[in-house]
TISEKOL-882340 format. One record per residue (C-alpha): residue in three letters; residue number from 1; x negated, z, y; chain. Coordinates in nm, 4 decimals. Layout:
<pts>
Ala  NUM  X  Z  Y  A
...
</pts>
This chain:
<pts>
Unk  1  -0.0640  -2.6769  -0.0227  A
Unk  2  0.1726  -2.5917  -0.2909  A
Unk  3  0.4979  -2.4503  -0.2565  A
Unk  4  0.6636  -2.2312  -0.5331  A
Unk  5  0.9661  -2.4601  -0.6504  A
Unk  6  0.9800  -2.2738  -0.9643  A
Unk  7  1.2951  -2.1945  -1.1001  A
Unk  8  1.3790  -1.8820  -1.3445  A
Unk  9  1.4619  -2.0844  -1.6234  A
Unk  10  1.4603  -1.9483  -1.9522  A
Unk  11  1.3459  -1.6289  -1.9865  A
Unk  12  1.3586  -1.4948  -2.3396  A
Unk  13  1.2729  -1.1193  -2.2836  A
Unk  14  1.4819  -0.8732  -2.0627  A
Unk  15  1.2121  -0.6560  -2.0633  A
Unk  16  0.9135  -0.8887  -1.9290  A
Unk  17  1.0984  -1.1580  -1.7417  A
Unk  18  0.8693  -1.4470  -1.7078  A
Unk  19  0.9237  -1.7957  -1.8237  A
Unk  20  0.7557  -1.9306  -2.0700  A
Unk  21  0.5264  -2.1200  -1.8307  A
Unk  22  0.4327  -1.7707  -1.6667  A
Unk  23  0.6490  -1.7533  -1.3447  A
Unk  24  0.7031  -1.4264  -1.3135  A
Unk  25  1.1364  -1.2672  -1.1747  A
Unk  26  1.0266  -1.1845  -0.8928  A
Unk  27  0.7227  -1.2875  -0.7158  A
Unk  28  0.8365  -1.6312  -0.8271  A
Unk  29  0.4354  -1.7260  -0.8888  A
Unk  30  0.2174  -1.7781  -1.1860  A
Unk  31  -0.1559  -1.6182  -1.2392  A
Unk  32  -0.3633  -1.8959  -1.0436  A
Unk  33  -0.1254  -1.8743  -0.7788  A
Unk  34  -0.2433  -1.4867  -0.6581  A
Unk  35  -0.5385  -1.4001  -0.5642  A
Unk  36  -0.7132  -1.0592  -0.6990  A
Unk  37  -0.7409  -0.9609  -0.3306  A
Unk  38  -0.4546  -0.8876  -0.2220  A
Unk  39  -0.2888  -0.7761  0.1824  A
Unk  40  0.0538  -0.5857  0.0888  A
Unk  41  0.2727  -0.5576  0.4210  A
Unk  42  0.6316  -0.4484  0.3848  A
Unk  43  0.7956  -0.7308  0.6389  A
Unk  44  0.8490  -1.0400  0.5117  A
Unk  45  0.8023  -1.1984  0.8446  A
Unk  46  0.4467  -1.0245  0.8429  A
Unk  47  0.2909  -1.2599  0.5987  A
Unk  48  0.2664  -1.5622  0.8298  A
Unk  49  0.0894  -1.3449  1.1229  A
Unk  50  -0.1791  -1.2437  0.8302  A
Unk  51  -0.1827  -1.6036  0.7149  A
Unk  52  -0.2475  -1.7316  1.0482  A
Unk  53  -0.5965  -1.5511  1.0052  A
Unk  54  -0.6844  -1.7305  0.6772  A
Unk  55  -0.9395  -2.0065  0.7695  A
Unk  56  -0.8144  -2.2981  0.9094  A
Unk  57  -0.5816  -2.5458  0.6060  A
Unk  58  -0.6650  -2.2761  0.3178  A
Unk  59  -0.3407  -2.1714  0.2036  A
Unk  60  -0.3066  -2.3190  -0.1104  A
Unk  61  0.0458  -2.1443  -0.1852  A
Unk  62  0.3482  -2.0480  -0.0487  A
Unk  63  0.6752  -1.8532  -0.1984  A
Unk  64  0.9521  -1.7562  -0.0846  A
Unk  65  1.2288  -1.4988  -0.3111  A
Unk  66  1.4392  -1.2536  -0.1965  A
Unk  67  1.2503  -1.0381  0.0450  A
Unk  68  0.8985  -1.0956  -0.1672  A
Unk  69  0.6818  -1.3917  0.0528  A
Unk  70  0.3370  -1.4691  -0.0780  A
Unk  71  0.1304  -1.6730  0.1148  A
Unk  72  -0.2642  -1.7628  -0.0781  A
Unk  73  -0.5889  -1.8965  0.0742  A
Unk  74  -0.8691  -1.7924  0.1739  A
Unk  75  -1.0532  -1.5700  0.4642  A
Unk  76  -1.3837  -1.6105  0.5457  A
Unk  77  -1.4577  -1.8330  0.2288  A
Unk  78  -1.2744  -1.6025  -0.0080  A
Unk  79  -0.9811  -1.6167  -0.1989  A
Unk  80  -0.7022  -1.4358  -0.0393  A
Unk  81  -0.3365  -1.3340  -0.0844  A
Unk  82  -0.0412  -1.1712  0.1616  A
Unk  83  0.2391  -1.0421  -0.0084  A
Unk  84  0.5809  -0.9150  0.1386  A
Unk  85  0.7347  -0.5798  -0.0217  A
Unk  86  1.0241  -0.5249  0.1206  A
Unk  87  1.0860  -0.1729  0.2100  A
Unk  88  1.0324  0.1341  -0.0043  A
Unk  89  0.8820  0.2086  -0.3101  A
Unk  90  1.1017  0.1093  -0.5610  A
Unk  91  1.0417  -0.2684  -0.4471  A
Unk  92  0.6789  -0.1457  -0.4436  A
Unk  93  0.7378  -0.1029  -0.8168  A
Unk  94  0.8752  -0.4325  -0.9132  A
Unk  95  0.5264  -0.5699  -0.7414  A
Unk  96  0.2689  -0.3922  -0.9050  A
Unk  97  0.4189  -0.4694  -1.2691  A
Unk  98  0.4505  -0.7854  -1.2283  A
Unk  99  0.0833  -0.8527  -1.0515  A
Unk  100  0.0025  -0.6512  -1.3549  A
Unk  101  0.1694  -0.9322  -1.5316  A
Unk  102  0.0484  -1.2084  -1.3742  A
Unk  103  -0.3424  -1.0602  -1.3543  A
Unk  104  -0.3594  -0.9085  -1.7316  A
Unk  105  -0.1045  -1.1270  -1.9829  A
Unk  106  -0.2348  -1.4015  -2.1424  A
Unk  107  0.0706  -1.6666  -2.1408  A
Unk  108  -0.0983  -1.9069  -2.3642  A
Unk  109  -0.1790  -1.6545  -2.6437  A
Unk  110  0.1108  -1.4373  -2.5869  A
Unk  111  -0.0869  -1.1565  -2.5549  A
Unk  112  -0.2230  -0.8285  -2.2957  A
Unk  113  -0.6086  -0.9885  -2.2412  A
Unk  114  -0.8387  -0.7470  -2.3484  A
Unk  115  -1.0484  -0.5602  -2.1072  A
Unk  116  -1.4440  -0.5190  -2.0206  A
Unk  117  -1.5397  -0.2335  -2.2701  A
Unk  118  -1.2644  -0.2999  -2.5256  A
Unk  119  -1.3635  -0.3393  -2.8367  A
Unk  120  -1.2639  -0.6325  -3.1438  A
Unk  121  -1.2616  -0.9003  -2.8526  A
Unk  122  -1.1317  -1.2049  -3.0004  A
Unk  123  -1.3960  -1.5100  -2.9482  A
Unk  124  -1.3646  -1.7124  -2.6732  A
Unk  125  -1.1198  -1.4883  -2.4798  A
Unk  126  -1.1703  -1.3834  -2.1631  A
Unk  127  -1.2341  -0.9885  -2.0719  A
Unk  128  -1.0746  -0.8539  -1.7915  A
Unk  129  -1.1958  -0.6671  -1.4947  A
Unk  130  -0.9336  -0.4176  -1.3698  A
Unk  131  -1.1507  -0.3383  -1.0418  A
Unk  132  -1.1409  -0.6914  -0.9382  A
Unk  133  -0.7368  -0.6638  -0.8521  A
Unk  134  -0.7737  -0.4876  -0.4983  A
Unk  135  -0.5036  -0.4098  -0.2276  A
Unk  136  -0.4425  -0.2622  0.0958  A
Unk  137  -0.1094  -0.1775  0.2149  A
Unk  138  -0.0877  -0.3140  0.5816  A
Unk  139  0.2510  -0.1560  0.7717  A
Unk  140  0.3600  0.0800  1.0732  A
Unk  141  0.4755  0.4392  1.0393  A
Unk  142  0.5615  0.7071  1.2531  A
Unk  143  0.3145  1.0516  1.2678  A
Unk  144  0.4067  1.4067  1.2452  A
Unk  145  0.0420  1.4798  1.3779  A
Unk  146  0.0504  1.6431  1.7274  A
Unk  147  -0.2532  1.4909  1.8719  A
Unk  148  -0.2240  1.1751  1.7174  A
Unk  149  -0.2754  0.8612  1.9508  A
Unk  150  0.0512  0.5815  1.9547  A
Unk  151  -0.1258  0.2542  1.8296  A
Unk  152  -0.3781  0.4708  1.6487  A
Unk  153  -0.4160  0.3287  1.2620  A
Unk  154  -0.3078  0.5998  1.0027  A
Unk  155  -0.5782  0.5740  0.7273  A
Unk  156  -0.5137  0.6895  0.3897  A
Unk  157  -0.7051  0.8981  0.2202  A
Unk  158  -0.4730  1.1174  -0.0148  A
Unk  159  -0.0733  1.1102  -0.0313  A
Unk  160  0.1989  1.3158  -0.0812  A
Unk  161  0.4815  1.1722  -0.3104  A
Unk  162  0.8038  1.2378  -0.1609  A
Unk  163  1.0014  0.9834  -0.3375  A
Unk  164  1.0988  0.9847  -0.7402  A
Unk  165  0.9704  0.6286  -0.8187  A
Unk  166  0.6358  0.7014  -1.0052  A
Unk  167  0.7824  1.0232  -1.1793  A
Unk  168  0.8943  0.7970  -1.4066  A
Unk  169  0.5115  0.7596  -1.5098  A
Unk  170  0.3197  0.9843  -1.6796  A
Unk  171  0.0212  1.1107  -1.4622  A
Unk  172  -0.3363  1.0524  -1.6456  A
Unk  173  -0.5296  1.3226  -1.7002  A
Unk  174  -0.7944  1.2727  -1.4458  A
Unk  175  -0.5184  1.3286  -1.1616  A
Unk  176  -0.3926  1.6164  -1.3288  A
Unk  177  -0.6884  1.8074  -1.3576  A
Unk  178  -0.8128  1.6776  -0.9494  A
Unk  179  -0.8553  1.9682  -0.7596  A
Unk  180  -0.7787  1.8012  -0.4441  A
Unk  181  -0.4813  1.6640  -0.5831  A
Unk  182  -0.4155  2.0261  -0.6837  A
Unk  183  -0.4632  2.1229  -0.3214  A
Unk  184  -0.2363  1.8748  -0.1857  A
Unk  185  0.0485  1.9542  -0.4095  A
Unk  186  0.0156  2.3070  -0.3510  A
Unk  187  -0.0055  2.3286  0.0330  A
Unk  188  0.2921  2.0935  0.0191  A
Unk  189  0.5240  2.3195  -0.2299  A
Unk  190  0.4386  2.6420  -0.0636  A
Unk  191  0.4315  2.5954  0.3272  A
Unk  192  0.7336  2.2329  0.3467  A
Unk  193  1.0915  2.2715  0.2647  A
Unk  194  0.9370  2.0129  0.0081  A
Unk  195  0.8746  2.2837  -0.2902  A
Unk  196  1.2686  2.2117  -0.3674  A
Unk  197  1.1691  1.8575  -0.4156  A
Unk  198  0.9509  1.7317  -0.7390  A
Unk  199  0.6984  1.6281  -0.5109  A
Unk  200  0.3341  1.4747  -0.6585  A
Unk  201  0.0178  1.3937  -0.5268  A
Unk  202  -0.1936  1.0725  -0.5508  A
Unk  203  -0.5413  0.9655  -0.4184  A
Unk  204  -0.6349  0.5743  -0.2412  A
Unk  205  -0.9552  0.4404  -0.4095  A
Unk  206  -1.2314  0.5973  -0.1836  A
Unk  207  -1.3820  0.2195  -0.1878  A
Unk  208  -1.0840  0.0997  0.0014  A
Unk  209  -1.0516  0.3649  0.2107  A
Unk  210  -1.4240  0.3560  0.3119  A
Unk  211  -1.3911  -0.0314  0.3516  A
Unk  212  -1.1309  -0.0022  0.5745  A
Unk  213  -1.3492  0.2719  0.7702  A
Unk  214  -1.6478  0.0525  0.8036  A
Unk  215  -1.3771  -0.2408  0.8893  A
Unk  216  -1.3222  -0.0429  1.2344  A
Unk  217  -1.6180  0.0981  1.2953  A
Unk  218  -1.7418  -0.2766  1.3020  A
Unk  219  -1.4645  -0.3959  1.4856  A
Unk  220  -1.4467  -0.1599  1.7494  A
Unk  221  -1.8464  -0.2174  1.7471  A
Unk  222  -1.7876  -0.6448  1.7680  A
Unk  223  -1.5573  -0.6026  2.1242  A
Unk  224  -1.6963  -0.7138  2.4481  A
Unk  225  -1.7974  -0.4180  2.6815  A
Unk  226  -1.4890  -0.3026  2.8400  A
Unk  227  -1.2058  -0.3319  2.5866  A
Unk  228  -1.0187  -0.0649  2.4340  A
Unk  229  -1.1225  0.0471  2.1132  A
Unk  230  -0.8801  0.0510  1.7767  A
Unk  231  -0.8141  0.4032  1.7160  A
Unk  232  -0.7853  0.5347  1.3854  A
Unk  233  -0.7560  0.8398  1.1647  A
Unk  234  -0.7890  0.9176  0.8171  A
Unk  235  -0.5478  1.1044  0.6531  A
Unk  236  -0.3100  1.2435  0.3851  A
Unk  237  0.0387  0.9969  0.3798  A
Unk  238  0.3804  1.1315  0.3444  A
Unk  239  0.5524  0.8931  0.1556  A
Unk  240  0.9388  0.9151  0.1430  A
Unk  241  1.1962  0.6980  -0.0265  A
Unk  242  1.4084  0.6676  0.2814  A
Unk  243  1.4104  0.6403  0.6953  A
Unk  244  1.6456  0.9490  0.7837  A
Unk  245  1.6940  1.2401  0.5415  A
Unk  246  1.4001  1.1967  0.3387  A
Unk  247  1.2047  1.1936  0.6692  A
Unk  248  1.3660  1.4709  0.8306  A
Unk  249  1.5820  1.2285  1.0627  A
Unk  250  1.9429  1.4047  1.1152  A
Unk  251  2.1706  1.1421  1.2182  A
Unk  252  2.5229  1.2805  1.3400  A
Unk  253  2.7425  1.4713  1.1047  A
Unk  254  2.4446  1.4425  0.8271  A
Unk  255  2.2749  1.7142  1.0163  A
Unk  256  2.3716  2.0052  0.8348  A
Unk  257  2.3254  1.8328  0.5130  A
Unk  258  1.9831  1.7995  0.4914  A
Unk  259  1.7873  1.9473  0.2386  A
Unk  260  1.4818  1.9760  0.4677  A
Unk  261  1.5846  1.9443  0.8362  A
Unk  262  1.2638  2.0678  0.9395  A
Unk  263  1.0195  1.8103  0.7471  A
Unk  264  0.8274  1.6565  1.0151  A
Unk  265  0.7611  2.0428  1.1921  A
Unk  266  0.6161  2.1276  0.8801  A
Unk  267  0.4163  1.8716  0.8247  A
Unk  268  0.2531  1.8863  1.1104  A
Unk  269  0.0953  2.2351  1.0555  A
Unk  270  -0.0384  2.1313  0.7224  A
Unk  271  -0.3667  2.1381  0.6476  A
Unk  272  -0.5901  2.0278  0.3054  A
Unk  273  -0.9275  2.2192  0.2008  A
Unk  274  -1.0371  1.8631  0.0106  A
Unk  275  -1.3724  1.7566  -0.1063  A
Unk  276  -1.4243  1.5229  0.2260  A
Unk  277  -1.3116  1.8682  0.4377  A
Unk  278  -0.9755  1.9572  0.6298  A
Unk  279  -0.7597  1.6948  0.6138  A
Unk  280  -0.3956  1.6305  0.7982  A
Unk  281  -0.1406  1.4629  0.7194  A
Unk  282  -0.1388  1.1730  0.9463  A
Unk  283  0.1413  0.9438  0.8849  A
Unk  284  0.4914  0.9130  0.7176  A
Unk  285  0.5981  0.5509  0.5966  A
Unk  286  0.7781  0.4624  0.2785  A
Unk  287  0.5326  0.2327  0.0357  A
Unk  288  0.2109  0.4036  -0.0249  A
Unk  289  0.2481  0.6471  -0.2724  A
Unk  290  0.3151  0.3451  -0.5085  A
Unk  291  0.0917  0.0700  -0.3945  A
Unk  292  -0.1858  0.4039  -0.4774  A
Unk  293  -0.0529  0.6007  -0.8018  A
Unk  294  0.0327  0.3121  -0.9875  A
Unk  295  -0.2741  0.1070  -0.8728  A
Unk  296  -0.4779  0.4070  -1.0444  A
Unk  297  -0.2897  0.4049  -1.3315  A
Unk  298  -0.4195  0.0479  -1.4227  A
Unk  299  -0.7834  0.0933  -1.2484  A
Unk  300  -0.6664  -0.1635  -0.9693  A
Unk  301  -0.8475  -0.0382  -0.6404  A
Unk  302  -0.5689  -0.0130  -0.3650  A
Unk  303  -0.5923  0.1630  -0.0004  A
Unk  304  -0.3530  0.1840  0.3227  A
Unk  305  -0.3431  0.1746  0.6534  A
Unk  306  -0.0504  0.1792  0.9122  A
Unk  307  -0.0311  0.1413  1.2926  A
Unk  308  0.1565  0.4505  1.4285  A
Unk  309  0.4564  0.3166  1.5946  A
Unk  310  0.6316  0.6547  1.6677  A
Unk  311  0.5073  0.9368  1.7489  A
Unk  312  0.7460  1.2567  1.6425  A
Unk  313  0.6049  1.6008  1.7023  A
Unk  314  0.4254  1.7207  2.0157  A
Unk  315  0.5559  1.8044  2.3490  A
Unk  316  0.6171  1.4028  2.3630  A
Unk  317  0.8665  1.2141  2.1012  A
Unk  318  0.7249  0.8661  2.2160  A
Unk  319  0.7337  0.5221  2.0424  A
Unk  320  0.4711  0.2391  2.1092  A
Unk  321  0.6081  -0.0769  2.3204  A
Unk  322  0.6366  -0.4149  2.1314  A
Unk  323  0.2800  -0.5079  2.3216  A
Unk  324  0.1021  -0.1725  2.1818  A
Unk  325  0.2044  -0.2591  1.8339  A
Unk  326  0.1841  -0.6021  1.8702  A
Unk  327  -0.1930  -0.5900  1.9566  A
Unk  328  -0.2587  -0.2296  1.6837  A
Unk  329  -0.0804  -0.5002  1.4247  A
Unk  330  -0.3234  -0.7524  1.4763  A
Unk  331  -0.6195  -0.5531  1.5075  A
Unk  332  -0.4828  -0.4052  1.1628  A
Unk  333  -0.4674  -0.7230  1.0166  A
Unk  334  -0.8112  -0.8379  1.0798  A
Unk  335  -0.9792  -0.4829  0.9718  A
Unk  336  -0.8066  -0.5288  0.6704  A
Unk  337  -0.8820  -0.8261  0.5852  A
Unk  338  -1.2645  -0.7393  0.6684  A
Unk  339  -1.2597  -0.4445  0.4345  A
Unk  340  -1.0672  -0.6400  0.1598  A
Unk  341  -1.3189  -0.9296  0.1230  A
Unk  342  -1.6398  -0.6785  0.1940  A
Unk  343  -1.5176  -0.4275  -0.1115  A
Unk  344  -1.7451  -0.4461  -0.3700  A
</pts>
């Protein structure tokens, strides 16, 4: 196994900071170092409990920078990587450009690889696949759904956008004209304290969501008779760029500051008329909206799926103990790694 040694070195352009042998800022890797299927958990001390379900001496790779920790090898014969975030979505940002980078830039021609269907390929160079880069955001959250089970796994299907990182992104056309994306930004504006927020919508790729579907289905399907069955539910994601205000938390003296004190009430009363039916919103976290918009932008395939850790409307405020989430964790882990390596 290899451990990332690398050092920054000289990096000639502000703007794409790699060196010129193709480590990238600030995953601190190069291209053969990351695998295209990729676990995305926000903890840093996370990626050694998904490592320790690789098979047995695969990882290949290790690096440690900042709060980014890759760990590469394989599960169940395929090639694998965990990757640490860090919290929030602007850290979210930093990692999808530069696995853009490391998946899509050709550091020995200097040049963006072309892609299948592009046309004037150069001979001899290599096309490139954007739906071979998948993802699945692995992390906890807490729920604003009323009857929604602590330990239960939050599934993503669509997301609300309550932070400002991808508005700095144009949205392609074929989100702009989804009705269901429509829906979801409507609902949201007209019935959440939200509509004084620039709030947007974004969709996880249906294969990941359905992967991670099957995943439990065939999980809870695989335990001997008698054991408790993973829980899940599949769901819109609130997505906000902070823990307290931007998730209606009013801490002390901030109280009567907040712009939407009532967030998580709200929420809860939402529903969606989608293409899939009426849909909730089932979880509020702080990395999805992202890992998902700007995954679509570039035709990666990305999903998510939290274990609910805190439940916070109801009659009951209630948050798991270390030994629920523990074991939800783990079962999370190994349903995601299921779905990532089944995904066509």
């Amino acid at each position: 196994m290899s451990k990332a040694t690398h050092t920054h070195g000289l990096m000639k352009d502000p703007d794409l900071p790699v060196t010129a042998d193709g480590v990238t800022y600030h995953l601190n890797c190069k291209s053969d170092q990351l695998a295209d299927r990729i676990l995305l958990v926000g903890d840093p001390g996370r990626v050694d409990t998904v490592a320790a379900f690789f098979d047995a001496g695969s990882v290949r790779f290790r690096s440690e920078n900042r709060e980014i920790f890759i760990a590469t090898g394989t599960y169940k014969g395929t090639p694998v990587s965990v990757l640490s975030t860090g919290m929030g979505t602007d850290n979210v940002e930093i990692v999808i450009n530069e696995i853009h980078l490391l998946k899509e830039y050709d550091f020995e021609r200097c040049a963006w690889r072309p892609r299948v269907g592009d046309a004037d390929v150069p001979p001899g160079v290599k096309v490139f696949d954007p739906s071979s880069v998948k993802m699945i955001r692995v992390g906890t959250c807490g729920s604003p759904f009323p009857d929604m089970p602590l330990a239960a796994l939050a599934i993503t299907r669509h997301v609300i956008g309550m932070d400002n990182t991808c508005l700095y992104y144009k949205v392609k056309e074929q989100m702009q004209k989804s009705k269901d994306l429509q829906e979801v930004q409507r609902v949201v504006k007209e019935q959440t304290s939200l509509g004084a927020i620039d709030v947007y919508a974004t969709k996880a790729h249906p294969a990941i969501t359905n992967g991670i579907v099957a995943a439990c289905k065939a999980f809870n399907g695989n335990l001997p008779a008698g054991s408790t069955e993973q829980l899940y539910v599949v769901g819109a994601t609130a997505t906000a760029s902070g823990f307290y205000a931007c998730q209606g938390r009013a801490v002390g003296r901030f109280r009567e500051h907040l712009l939407a004190p009532k967030l998580v009430e709200e929420l809860s009363k939402v529903q969606f008329d989608v293409s899939e039916g009426k849909e909730i919103v089932a979880n509020i976290e702080m990395e999805t909206s992202a890992v998902c918009f700007l995954s679509h932008l570039l035709g990666y395939q990305a999903g998510s799926m939290c274990v609910v850790v805190a439940k916070r409307a109801g009659a009951e405020h209630l948050f798991t103990t270390s030994e629920q989430s523990g074991q939800a964790l783990k079962n999370a882990i190994q349903i995601a790694l299921e779905a990532i390596v089944a995904v066509g």
